[in-house]
KOLROLO-536023 format. One record per residue: residue number from 1; residue in three letters; x, y, z of N, C-alpha, C in turn. Coordinates in pm, whole numbers, plus 50000, padded with zeros to 5 digits. Layout:
BEGIN
pamar NUM | koldo ala | n_x X | n_y Y | n_z Z | ca_x X | ca_y Y | ca_z Z | c_x X | c_y Y | c_z Z
...
***
This chain:
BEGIN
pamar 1 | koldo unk | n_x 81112 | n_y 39386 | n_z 77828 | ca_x 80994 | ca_y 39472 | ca_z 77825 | c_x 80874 | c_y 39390 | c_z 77778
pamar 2 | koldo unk | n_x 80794 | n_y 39360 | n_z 77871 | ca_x 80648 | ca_y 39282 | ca_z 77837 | c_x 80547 | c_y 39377 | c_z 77679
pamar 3 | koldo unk | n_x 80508 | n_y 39276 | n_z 77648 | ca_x 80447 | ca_y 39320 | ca_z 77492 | c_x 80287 | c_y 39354 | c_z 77542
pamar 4 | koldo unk | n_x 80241 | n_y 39454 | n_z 77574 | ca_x 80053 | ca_y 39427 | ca_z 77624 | c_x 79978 | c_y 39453 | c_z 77515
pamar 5 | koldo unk | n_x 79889 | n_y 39408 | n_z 77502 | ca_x 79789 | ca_y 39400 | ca_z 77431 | c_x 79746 | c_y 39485 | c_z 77327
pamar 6 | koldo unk | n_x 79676 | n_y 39527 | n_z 77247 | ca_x 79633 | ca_y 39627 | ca_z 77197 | c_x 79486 | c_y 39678 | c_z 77178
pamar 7 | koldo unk | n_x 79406 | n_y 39698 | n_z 77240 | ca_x 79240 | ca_y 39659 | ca_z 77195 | c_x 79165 | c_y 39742 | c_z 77060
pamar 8 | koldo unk | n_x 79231 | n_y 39741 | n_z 76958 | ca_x 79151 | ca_y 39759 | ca_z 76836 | c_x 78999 | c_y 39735 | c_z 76798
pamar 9 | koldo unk | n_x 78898 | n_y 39807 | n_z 76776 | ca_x 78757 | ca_y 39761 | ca_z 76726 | c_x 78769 | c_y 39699 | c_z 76632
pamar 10 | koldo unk | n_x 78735 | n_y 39605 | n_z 76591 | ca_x 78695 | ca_y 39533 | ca_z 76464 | c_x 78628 | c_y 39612 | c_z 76383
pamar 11 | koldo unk | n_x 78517 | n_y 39650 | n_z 76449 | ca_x 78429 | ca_y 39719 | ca_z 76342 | c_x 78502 | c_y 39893 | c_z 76326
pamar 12 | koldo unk | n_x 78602 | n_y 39961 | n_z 76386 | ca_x 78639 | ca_y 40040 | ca_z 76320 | c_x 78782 | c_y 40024 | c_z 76263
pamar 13 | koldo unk | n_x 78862 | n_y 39901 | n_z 76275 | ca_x 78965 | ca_y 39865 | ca_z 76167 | c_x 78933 | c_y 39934 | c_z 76048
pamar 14 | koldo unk | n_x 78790 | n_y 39872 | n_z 75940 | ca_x 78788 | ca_y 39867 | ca_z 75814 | c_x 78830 | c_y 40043 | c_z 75805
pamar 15 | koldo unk | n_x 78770 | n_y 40109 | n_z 75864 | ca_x 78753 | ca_y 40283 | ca_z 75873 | c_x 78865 | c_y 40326 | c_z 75865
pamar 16 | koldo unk | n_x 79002 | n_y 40270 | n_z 75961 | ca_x 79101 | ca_y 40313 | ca_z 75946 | c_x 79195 | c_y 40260 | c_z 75842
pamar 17 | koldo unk | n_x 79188 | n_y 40108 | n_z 75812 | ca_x 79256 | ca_y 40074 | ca_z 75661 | c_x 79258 | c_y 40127 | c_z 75593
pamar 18 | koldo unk | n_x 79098 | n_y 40209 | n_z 75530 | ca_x 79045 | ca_y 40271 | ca_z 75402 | c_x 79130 | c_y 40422 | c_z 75424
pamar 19 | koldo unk | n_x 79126 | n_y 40475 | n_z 75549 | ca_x 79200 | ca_y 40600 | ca_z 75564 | c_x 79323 | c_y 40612 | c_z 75551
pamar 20 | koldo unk | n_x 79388 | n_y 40473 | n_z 75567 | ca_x 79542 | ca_y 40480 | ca_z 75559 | c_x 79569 | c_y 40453 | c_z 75366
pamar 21 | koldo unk | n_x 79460 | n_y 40353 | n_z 75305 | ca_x 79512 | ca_y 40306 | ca_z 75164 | c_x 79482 | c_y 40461 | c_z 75101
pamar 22 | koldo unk | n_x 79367 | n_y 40548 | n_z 75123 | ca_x 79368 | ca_y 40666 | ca_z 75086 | c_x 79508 | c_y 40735 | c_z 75083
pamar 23 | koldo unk | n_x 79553 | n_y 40747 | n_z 75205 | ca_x 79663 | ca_y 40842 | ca_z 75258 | c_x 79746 | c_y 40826 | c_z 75177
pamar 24 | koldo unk | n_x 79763 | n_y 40651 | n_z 75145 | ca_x 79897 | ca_y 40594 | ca_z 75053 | c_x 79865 | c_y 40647 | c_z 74920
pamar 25 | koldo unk | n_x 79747 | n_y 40642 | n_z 74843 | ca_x 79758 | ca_y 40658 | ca_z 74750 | c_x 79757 | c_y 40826 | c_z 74689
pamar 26 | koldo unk | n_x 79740 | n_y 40889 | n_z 74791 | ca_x 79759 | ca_y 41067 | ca_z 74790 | c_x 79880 | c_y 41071 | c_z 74776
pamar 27 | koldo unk | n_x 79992 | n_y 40951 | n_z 74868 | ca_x 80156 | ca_y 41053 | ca_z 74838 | c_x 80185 | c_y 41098 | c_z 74969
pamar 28 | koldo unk | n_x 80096 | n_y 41171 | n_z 75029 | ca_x 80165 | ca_y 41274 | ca_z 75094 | c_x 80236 | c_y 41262 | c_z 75141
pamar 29 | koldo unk | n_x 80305 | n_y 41112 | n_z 75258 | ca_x 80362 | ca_y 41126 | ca_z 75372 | c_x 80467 | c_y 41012 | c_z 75287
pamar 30 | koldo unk | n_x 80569 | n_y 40957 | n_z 75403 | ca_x 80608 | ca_y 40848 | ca_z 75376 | c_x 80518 | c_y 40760 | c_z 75515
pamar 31 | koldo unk | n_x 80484 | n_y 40614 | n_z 75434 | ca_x 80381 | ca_y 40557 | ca_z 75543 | c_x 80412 | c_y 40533 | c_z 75664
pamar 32 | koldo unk | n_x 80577 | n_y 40517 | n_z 75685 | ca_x 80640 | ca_y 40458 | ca_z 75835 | c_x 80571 | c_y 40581 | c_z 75931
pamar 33 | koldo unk | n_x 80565 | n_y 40677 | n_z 75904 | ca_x 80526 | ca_y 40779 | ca_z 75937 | c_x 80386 | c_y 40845 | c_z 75934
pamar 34 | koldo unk | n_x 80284 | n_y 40766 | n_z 75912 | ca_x 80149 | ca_y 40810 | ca_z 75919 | c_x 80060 | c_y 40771 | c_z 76078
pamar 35 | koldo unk | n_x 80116 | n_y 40733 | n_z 76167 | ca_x 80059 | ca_y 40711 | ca_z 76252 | c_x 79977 | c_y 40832 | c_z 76325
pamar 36 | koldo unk | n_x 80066 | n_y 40944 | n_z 76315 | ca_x 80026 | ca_y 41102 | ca_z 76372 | c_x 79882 | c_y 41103 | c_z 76275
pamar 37 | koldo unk | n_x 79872 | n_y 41095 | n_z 76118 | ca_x 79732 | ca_y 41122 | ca_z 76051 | c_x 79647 | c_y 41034 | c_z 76082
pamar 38 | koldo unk | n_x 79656 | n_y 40879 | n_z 76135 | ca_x 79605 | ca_y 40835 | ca_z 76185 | c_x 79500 | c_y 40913 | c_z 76331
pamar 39 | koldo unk | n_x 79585 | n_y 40947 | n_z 76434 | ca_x 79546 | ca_y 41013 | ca_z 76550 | c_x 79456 | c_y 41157 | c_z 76513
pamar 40 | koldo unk | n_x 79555 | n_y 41209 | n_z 76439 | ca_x 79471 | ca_y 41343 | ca_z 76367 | c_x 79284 | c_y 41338 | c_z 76301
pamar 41 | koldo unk | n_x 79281 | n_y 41200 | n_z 76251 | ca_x 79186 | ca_y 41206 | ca_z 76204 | c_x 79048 | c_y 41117 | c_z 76264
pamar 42 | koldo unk | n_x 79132 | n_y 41064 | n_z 76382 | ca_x 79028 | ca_y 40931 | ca_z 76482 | c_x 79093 | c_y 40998 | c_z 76585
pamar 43 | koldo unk | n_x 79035 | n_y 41028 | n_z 76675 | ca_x 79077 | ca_y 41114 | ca_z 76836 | c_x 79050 | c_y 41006 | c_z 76884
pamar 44 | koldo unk | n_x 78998 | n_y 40891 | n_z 76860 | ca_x 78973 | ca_y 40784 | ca_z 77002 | c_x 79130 | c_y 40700 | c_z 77007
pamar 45 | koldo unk | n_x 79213 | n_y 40751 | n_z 76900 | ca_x 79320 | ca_y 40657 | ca_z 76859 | c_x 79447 | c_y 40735 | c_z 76932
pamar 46 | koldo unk | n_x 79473 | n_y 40688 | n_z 77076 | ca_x 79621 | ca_y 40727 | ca_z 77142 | c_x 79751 | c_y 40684 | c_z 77022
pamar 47 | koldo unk | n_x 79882 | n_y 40719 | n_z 77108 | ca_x 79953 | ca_y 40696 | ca_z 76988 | c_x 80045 | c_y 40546 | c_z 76968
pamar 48 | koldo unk | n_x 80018 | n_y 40501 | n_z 77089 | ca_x 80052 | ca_y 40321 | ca_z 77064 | c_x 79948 | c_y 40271 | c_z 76986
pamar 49 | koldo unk | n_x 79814 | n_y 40254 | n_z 77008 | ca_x 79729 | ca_y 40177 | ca_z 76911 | c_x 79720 | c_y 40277 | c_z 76787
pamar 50 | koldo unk | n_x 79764 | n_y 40369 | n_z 76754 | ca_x 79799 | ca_y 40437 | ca_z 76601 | c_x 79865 | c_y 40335 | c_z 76559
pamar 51 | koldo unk | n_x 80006 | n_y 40322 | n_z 76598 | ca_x 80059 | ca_y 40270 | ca_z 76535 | c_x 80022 | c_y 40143 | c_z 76509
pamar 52 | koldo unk | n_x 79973 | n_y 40063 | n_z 76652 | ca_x 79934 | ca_y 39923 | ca_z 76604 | c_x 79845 | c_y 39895 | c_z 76483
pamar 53 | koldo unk | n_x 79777 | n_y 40028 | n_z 76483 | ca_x 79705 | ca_y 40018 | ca_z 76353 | c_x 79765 | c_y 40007 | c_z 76246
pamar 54 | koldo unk | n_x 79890 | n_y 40103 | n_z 76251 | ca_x 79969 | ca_y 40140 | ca_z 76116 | c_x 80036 | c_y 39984 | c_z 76081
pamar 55 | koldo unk | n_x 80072 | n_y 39910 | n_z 76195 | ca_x 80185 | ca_y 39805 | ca_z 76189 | c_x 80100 | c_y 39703 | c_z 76164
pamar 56 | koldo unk | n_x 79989 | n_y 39710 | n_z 76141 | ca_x 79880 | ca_y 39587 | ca_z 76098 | c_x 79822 | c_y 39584 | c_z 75967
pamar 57 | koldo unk | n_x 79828 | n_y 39743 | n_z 75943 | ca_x 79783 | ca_y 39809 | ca_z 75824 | c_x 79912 | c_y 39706 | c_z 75722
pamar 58 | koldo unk | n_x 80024 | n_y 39730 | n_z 75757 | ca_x 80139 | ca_y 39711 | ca_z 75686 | c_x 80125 | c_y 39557 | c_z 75672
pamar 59 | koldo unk | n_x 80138 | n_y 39504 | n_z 75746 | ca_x 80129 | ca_y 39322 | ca_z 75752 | c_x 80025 | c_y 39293 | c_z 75642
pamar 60 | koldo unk | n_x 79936 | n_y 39356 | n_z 75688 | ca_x 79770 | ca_y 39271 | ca_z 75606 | c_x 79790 | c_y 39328 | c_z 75460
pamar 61 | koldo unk | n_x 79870 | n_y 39463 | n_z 75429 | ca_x 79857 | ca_y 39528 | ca_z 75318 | c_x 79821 | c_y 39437 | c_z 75173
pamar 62 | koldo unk | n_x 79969 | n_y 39366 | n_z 75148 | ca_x 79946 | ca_y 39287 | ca_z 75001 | c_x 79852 | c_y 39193 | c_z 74993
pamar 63 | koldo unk | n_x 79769 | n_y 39095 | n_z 75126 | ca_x 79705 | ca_y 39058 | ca_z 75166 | c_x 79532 | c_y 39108 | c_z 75062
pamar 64 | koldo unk | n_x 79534 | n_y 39235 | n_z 75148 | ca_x 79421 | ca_y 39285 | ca_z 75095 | c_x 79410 | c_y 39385 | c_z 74974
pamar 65 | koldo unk | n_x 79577 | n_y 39390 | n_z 74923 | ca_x 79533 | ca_y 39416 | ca_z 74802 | c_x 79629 | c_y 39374 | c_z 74639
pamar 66 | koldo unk | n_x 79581 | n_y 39231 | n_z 74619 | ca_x 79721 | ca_y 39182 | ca_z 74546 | c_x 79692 | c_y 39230 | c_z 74453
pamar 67 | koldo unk | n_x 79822 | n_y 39180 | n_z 74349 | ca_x 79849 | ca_y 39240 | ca_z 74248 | c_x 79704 | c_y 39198 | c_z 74104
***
């Protein structure tokens, strides 16, 4: 199965990081599973690049926020 692309904005990444470190730090969900609040809350966001968001969110996480 070929891997295609994903086309993410740069300039609305930061928008969705901040919405996801929010999300994390509310509790509500478990995160593997936030891709749907992702979509819920950005309508331009189908549900493959949700997740790519979510799965980038996760990589970069300790990254951008160490201890």
């Amino acid at each position: 199965m070929a891997n295609s692309a994903v086309d993410i904005k740069e300039e609305n990444r930061e928008a969705y990081y901040l919405f996801l470190d929010n999300l994390r730090e509310v509790g509500c969900c478990n995160m593997f599973g936030a891709s749907p609040y992702l979509r819920e809350e950005f309508s331009e966001l189908d549900t493959k690049t949700a997740q790519k968001v979510l799965g980038d969110w996760m990589k970069s996480f300790s990254e951008r926020h160490p201890d």
